[in-house]
C-alpha positions as CSV (number, residue, x, y, z in Angstrom):
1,X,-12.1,6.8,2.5
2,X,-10.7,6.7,6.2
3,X,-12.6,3.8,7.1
4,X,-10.2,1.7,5.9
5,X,-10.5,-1.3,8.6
6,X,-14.1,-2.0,7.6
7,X,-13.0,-2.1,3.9
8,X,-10.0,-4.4,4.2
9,X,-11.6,-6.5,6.7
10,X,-11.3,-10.3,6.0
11,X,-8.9,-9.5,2.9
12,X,-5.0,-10.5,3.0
13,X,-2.4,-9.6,1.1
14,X,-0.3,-11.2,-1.6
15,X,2.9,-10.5,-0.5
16,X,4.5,-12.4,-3.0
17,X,2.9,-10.6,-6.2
18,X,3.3,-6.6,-4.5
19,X,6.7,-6.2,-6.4
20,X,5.1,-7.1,-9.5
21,X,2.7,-4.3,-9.4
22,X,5.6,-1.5,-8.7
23,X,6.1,-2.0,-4.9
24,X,9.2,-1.5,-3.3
25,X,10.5,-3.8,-0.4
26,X,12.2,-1.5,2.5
27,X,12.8,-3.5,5.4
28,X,9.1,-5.1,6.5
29,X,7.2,-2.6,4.6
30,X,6.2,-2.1,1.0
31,X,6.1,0.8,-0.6
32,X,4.2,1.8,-3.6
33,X,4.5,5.1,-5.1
34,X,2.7,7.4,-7.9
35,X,2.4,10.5,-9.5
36,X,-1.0,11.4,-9.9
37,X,-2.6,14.8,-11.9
38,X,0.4,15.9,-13.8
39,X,2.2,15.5,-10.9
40,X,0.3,17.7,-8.5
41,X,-0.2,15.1,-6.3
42,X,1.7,11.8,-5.4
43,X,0.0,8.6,-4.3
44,X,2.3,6.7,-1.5
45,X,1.0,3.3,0.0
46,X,2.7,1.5,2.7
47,X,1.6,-2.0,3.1
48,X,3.7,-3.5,6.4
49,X,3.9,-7.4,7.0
50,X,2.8,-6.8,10.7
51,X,0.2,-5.2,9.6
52,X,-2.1,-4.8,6.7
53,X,-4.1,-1.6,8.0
54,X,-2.7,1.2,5.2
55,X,-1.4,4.5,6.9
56,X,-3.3,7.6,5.4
């Protein structure tokens, strides 16, 4: 889904709770990552305090 902006729009983010669920604070981003498919593929989401539009 590229469209990401229509998706996410009028959400927020829970800063506070993203560790909880595995994220990783580096500098004003965090970073989630996952091994997917017998890792053949790894998920990587980076959620920045700026701004809350994902990078794909």
């Amino acid at each position: 889904m590229r469209n990401l902006e229509i998706l996410l729009k009028n959400k927020s983010v829970n800063y506070d709770r993203l560790e909880e669920f595995g994220f990783q604070k580096k500098q004003n981003e965090y970073i989630y990552y996952d091994d997917i498919c017998d890792e053949q593929f790894q998920v990587v989401i980076f959620i920045s305090e700026k701004k809350n539009i994902p990078k794909l």
